[in-house]
N, C-alpha and C positions, 0 to 999 in steps of 0.2 A: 585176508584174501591173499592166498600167495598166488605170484607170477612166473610163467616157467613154460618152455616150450615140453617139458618131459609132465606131464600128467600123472600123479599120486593113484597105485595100481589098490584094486579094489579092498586089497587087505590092509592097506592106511587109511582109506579110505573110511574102512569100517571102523577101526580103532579110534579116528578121530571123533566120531561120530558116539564112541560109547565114552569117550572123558568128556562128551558138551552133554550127551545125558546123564552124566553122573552129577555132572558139577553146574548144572544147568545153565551151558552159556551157547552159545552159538560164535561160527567165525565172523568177525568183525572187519569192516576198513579203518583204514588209518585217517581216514577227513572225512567231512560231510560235503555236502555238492549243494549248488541252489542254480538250477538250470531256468535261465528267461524263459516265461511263456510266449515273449517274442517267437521263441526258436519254433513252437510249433504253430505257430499262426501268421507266418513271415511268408508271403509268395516269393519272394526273394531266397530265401534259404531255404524254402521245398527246390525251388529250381534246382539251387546249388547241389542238396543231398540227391538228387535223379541223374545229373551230372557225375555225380562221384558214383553213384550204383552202375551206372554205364562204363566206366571208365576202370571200375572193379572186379577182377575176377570173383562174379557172386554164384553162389547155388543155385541152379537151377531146377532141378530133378533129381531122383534118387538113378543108381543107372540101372537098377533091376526096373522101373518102368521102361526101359529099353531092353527087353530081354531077346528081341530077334532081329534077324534080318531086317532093315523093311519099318522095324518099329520105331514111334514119332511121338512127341507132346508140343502144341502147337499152344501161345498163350502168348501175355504181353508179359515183357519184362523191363523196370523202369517206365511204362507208359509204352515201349516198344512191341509190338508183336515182333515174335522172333518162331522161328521154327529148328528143333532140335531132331536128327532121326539118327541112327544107327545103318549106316551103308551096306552094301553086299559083302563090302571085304572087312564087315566088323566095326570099326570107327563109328566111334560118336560125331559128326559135323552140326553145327549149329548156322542159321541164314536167317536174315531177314525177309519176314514172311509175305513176300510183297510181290508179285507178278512183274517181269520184265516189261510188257507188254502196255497195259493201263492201271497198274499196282493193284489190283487185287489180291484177297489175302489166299494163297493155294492149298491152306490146308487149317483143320478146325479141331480142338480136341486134343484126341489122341488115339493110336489106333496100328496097322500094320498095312504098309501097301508097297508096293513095288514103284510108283512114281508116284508124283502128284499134277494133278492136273487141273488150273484154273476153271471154275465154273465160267466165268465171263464167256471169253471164247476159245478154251479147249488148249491153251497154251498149256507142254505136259514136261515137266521137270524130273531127269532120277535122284534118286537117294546123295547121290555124289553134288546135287543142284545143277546140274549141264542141264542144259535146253533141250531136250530130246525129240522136241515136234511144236509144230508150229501150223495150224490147218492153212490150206490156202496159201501157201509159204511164197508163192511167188506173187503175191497182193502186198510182197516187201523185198523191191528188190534192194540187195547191199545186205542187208541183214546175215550181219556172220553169226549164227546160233553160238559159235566156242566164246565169243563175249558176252553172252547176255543171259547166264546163268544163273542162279538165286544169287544174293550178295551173300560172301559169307563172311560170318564172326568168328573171333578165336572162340574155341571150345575145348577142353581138356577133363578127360575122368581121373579121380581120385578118389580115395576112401569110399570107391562105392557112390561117390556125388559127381554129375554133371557138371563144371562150371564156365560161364560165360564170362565174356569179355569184349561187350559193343564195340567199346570209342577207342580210340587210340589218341594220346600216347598212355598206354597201360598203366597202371598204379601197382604198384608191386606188393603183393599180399605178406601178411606180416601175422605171422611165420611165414615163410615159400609152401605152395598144396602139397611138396611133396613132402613136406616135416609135419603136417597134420597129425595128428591121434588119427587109429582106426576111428570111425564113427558106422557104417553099413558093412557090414561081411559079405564076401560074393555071396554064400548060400544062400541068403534073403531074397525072397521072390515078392513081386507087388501085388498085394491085395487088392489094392483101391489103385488102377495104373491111370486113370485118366484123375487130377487133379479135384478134390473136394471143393468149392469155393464157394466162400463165410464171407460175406462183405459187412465189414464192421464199423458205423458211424464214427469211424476216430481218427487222430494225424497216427501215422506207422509208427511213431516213436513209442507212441501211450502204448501201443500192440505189443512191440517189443518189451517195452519195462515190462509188462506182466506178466511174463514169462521168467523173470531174471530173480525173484527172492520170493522168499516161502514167509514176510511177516505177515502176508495177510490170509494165510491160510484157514488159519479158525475163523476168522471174523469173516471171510467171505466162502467161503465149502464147509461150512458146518457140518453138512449131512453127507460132503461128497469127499471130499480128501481126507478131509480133518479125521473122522474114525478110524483110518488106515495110518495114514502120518502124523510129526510132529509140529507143531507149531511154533515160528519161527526157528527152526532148526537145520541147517545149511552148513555146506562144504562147501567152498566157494574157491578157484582156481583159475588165474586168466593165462591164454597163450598167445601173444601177440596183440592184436589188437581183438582176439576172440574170448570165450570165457566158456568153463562150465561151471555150474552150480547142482548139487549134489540137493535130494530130497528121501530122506529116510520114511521104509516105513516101518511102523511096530514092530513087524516080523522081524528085522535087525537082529533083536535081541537074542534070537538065537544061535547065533554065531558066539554067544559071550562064553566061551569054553570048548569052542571049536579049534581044531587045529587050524595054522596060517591056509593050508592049502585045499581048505574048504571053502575059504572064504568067497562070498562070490556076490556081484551086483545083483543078477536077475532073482527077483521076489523080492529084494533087497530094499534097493532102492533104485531111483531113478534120476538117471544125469540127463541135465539139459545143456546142450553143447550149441552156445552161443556163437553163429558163424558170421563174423560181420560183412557188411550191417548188418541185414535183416534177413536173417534164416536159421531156423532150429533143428537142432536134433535130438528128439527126445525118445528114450527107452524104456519101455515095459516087456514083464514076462514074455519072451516069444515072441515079441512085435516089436518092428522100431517106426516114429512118427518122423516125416521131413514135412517141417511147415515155414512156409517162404511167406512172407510180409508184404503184399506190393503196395506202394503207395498211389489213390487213386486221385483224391485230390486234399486240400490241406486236412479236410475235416471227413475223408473216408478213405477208408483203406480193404484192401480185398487180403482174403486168407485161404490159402491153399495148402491144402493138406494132404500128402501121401502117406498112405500104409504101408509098410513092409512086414513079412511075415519068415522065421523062421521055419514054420510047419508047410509040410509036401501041402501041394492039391488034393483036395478029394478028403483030407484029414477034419470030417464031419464034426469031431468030439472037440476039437480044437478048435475049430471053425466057430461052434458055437461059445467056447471060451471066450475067446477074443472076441466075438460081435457081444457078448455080456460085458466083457472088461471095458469095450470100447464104448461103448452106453455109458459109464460111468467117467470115462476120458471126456467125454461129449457134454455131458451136464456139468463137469467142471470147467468147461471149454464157454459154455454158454453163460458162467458165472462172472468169470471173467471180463467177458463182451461188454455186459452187463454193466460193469464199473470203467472198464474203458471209457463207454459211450458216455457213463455218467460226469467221467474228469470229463469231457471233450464238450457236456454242456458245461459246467462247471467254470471253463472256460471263458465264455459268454458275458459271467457275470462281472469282471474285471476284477474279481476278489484278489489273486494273483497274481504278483509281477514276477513269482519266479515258484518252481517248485522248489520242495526241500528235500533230498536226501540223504537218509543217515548213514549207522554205522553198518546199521543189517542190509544196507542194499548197495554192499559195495561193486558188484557187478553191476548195476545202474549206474554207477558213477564211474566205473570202467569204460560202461558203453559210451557217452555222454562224452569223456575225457578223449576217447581215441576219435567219435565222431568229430570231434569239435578240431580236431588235430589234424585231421586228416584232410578238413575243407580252409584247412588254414588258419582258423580261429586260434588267439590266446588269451587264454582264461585262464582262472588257479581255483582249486577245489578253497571251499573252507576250511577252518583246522576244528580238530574237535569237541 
């Protein structure tokens, strides 16, 4: 697993990829890991990791689901609802979604408006969060409306991603958002703009590790990855306390006699760009997926998932690609679930005091090493 703020450009990427098929080995870590199952079954250090998601500049959204004026994705983050919209003069602003008035929540979804306005009793906020009206205004008198505005959170776009920033005092992202890897291109527009949401029997951690290494790909997508891709066979790259992990498929191989400047990821393969803690970015043909982890409680967790699309509107023939290719995203998404839920009874049994991580899931053990580092914990991997 090399580590590096510069990212390995698609044409090393592929080469490495045809000497681990030649020589049949995959990238490796340098130690194994054996993470307590304390850590996922600790109300104590759930607290702690919601605490640090708050305190994290995390991903919230892709920023193509904010493609206008006016546009908004309203959800919880870290247990928080939070409301995100894009103002009149452009700007992403982020608020806590809560009514000045009796904290109702003033906005649901996702969608396009010019204010928002509490159901309860009609208390009506702009884009900017100002208090804009107030029914009955003099049933309060003293009430200065330029105070009692949404609350607002840091917010900031980058690479095409929304990200937040609850609590203060701020934790400082490692790399800085602006040394990121591209990960979304402006051109992408949102498919899917209002959030998918998979509530998945499991702690966030489990959700995460299965996203981060390709050993279990035969033995769990038999029918659904496996005939396109390889079996454990991974590029594996961390940046900061983030990571991607490269997954090849067959098709690869024709590049083996391609000049360098053919060389290209899409059909190729697919990186999944590990954004810590808990948020993915992952790429196929013409689509990019942003799927955010929330943790609901020790033993559930919700998953939401955006679509981005390279292809215009109205592009029928495309359209129905991707709703085909995304059917087969989906049944391996559902496989997965699948064996999450299963560690997370598995759990129960007390078989386990600790998991084990090898050599092939050294981004597991990146995740795990920087989690653990960042809530203060010290710990040492195993050697191997």
């Amino acid at each position: 697993m090399s580590s590096s703020t510069a990212l390995a450009d698609d044409f090393t990427v592929i080469r490495r990829f045809f000497d681990h098929i030649d020589n049949r080995t995959t990238d490796t870590g340098t130690v194994t890991w054996r993470e307590p199952v304390a850590n996922y079954t600790s109300p104590e250090r759930l607290a702690a990791e919601l605490a640090l998601m708050r305190r994290h500049p995390t991903p919230f959204c892709p920023s193509a689901a904010l493609p206008d004026l006016g546009s908004y994705v309203a959800r919880s983050a870290a247990g928080i609802p939070l409301l995100v919209v894009r103002g009149s003069d452009g700007r992403v602003r982020a608020f806590r979604n809560a009514c000045r008035h009796r904290g109702a929540q003033v906005a649901a979804g996702a969608g396009c408006d010019k204010a928002f306005q509490c159901r309860y009793h009609g208390w009506t906020y702009g884009t900017d969060g100002a208090l804009l009206h107030v029914p009955h205004e003099h049933g309060f008198p003293g009430l200065d409306k330029s105070e009692r505005g949404l609350v607002a959170v840091t917010c900031v776009e980058r690479r095409g991603i929304v990200f937040v920033t609850q609590d203060e005092p701020a934790l400082a992202p490692s790399p800085p958002l602006e040394a990121l890897p591209p990960l979304i291109d402006s051109s992408y527009r949102a498919m899917r703009v209002e959030a998918v949401e998979n509530p998945v029997e499991a702690n966030w951690k489990v959700v995460v590790e299965s996203f981060l290494e390709g050993y279990h790909i035969r033995s769990t997508h038999r029918e659904t990855f496996y005939p396109l891709q390889y079996d454990n066979l991974n590029v594996i790259e961390s940046f900061g306390n983030n990571s991607r992990v490269a997954f090849p498929y067959r098709s690869i191989n024709k590049y083996r006699n391609a000049p360098p400047h053919e060389h290209s990821s899409d059909g190729t393969l697919t990186y999944v760009y590990h954004l810590f803690p808990n948020a993915m970015v992952a790429t196929f043909p013409g689509r990019i997926f942003m799927v955010v982890i929330e943790p609901i409680s020790l033993e559930r967790s919700c998953i939401l998932t955006y679509l981005t699309t390279a292809h215009a509107a109205g592009d029928d023939e495309a359209e129905e690609r991707m709703t085909s290719a995304s059917q087969l995203v989906d049944a391996g998404g559902a496989e997965d679930r699948a064996m999450t839920e299963a560690i997370q009874r598995g759990m129960a049994t007390g078989a386990n005091q600790f998991f084990e991580y090898g050599l092939f899931e050294s981004a597991i053990v990146h995740f795990h090493r920087t989690l653990g580092a960042a809530l203060g914990e010290a710990r040492q991997a195993h050697g191997a």
